[in-house]
N, C-alpha and C positions, 0 to 999 in steps of 0.2 A: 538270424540269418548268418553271423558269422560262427555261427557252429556249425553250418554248411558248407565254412571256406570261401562265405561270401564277401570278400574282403573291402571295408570302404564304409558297410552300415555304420551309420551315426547318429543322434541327437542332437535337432536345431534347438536352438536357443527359444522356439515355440515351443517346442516339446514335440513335435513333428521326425516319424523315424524314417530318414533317409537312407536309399540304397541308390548309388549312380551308378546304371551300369553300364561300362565300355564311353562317357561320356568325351570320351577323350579323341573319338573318329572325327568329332563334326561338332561346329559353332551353336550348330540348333537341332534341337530333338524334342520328343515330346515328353511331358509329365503325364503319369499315369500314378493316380492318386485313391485314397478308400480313407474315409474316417473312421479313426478307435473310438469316440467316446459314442456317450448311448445317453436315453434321456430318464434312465432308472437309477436313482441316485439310491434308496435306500434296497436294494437286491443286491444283496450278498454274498448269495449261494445263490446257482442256475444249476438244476438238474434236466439238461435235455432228455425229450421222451417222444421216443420214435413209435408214429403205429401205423404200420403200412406203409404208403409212399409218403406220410405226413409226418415231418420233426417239429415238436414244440416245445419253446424256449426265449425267454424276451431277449430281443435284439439279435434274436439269431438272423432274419432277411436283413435287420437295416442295426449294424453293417455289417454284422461277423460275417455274412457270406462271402462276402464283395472283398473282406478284411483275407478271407480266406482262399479265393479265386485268386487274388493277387498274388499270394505268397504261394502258393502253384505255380503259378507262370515265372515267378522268379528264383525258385527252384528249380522249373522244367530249361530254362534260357540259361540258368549257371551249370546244371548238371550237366545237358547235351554240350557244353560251350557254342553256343548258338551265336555266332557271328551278326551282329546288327551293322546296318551302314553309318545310322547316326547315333548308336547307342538309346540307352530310355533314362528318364531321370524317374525314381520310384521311390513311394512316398505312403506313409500309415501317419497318415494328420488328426490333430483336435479341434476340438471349437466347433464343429457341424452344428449340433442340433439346439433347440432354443437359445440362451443368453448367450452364446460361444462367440457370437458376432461372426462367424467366416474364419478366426484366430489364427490359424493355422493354415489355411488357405491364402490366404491376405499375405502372410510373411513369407509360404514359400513362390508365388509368385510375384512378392515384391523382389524378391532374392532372385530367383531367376530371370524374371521379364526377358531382359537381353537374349537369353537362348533360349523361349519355347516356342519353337514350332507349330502346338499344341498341348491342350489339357483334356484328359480324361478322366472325370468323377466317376470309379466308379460305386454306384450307387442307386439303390430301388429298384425295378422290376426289367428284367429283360427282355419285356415286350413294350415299354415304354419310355422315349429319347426326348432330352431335356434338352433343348437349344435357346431356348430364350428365356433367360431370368426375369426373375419376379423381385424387385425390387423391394425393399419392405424400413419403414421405421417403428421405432417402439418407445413408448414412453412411459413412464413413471409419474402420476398427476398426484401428486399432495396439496391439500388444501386444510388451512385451519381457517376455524370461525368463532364467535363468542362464547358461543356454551353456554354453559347454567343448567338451573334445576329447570325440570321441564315443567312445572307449575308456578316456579316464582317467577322467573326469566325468560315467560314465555314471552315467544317475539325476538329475542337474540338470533343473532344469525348461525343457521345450523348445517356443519359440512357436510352432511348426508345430502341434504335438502339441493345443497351446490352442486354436490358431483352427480346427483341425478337429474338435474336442471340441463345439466353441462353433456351428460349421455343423451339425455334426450334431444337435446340439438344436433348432436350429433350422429345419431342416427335419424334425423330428417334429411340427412345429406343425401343428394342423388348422384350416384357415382356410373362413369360408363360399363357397359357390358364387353363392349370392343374397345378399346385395349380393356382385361378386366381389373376392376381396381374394386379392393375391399379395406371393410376396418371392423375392429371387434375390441369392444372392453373384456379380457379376460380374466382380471381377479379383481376384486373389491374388500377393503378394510377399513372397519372405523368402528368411531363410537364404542362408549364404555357399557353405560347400563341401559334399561328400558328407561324410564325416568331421567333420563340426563338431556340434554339437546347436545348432541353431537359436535366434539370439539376437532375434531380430525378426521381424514378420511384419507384414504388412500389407493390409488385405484391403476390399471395399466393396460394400455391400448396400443394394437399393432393395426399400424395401418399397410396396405402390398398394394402394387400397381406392376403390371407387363410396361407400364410407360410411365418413363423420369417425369414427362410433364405432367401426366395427372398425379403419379404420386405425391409432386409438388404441388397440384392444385387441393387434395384432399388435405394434407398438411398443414395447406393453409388457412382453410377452413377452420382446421381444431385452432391454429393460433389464432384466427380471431374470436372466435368461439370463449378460450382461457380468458385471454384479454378483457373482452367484454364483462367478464363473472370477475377479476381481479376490482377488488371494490375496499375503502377502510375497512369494512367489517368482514369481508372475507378474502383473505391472500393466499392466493396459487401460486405454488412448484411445479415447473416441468423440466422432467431430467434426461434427458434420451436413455437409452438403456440400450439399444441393440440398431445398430443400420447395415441394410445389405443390399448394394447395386442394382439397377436395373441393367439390361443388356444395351452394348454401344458400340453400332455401327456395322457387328456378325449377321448379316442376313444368310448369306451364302458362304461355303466354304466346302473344300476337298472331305473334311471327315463327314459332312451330312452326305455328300454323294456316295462317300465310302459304305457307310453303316447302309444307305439306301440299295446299294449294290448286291450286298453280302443278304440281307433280306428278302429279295426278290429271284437271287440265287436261291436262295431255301424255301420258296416262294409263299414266305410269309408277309403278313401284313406290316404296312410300315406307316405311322403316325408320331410326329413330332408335338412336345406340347410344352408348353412353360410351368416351373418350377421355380425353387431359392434350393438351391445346393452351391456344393463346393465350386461350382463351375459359374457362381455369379461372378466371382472376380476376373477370373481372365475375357470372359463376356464382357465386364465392364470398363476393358482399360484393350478392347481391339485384337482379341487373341481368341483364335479358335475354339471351341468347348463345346464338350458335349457329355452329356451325364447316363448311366443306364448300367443295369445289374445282370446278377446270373443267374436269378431263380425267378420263379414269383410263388410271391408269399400272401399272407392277409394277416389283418389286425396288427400291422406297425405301431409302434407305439405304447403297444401293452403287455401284460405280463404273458397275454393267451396268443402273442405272436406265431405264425405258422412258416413252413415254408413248403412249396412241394419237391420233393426230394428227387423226383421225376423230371423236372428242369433244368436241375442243374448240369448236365451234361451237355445240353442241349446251350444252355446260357453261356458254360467256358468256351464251347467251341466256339462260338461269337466271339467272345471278345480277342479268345486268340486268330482268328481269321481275321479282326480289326486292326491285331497289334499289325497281325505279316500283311496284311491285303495290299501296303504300299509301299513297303520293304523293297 
């Protein structure tokens, strides 16, 4: 950005790259935000490969597009010198996706609170708006037990034996449909050889709720759950690994009616729906948010990521008719 003249981009102390621009009109303005990182640790090389109106390449929808929409618009607003009344504060953050906790999100509206007006994630599909976070904890379950040979020492207490005692409980849990609240163990480790009775184990479980109070009730379940299985012969670890907000107190606000507007003007369909993005935090601490993208893509997540090339024109003009609609 400052090879454009764009003078001011910085490096927060997150790792989050900052561009304020024209912040200097007015007390309160909005953040308009896109995460850099991705959930592909060992991809090295990306050769995108276009065929037809279809581009494929991982993490090209979630985020580089969003990564890329953005830095348009703050090209297009620096080039025209495009006059804002309250300026924008503009932001390429980290920490989105699995263990990131929000990182980057968390620090720059810790940092700002006092002046935003609004937050806009953008991120995911442009035909779908995120108003109401999903809350979520994560844990880390370790458990040691006796061990032994598994013929001399049988009968020893065996951490495999626990943590499947302890899953199974735990998916007897009855969790509501309204508000939705889920849990899931998504990786499992232990034990050494076949012949051995299992001396460790190790295992980790996200639990998500639309609502603080069930997420809190599901939670508590798993601590009584631990609890109960914490015995001399078998001692459990619980470590949090990851927590992210539910929504507090945003039913209503000026940017749903906005985005509603601009939709109905193009007289497309319009459907809000809960999510965990960047926009749990300012949801969770009383501050306007809403999350949505500029294409739509399929198979987020993987290496065979798409997007259609054909929306994205369709998707920036949304979000710049969001940035001006109340200009």
């Amino acid at each position: 950005m400052n090879s454009w003249g764009a003078d001011g981009a910085y490096i927060d102390e997150a790792g989050n790259v900052i561009y304020p621009y024209h912040l200097e009109k007015s007390d309160t303005f909005p953040l308009y935000n896109a995460h850099i990182d991705t959930v592909f640790n060992n991809v090295t090389t990306i050769e995108p490969k276009i065929d037809g109106h279809t581009l494929y390449a991982p993490s090209c929808g979630d985020n580089s597009s969003s990564v890329a929409g953005l830095l348009f618009l703050i090209r297009m607003l620096h080039t025209l010198k495009v006059d804002l009344p309250t300026g924008i504060l503009f932001a390429f953050n980290v920490g989105e996706e699995g263990l990131g906790n929000l990182k980057g999100s968390r620090y720059l509206v810790n940092t700002w609170k006092e002046h935003l007006s609004e937050v806009i994630a953008v991120d995911g599909s442009c035909n779908q708006f995120v108003n109401l976070a999903v809350g979520s904890r994560r844990y880390t379950i370790s458990i040691t037990a006796e061990g032994g040979h598994s013929w001399e020492k049988f009968g020893n207490s065996n951490a495999i034996a626990a943590a499947s005692s302890i899953i199974c409980q735990l998916y007897m849990q009855q969790v509501p449909t309204t508000p939705k609240t889920t849990y899931n163990v998504g990786t499992i480790c232990g034990g050494s050889t076949v012949n051995s009775i299992a001396e460790q184990v190790e295992f980790t479980i996200d639990l998500r709720s639309e609502s603080k109070d069930e997420l809190e009730r599901i939670d508590g379940h798993l601590t009584t759950i631990l609890q109960k299985a914490d015995t001399e012969k078998i001692q459990i670890k619980q470590t949090l690994i990851g927590e992210r907000p539910c929504s507090q107190g945003i039913t209503q606000a000026e940017i749903y009616d906005r985005i509603a507007a601009i939709r109905e003007n193009n007289q497309q369909p319009m459907k809000f729906h809960a999510a965990s993005t960047d926009a749990n935090i300012p949801l969770s601490m009383g501050i306007p948010a809403i999350s949505f993208g500029i294409c739509e893509g399929t198979r987020a997540h993987s290496i065979y990521e798409s997007i259609d090339l054909d929306t994205l024109e369709g998707g920036m003009n949304q979000l710049a008719a969001f940035l001006f609609f109340h200009m």
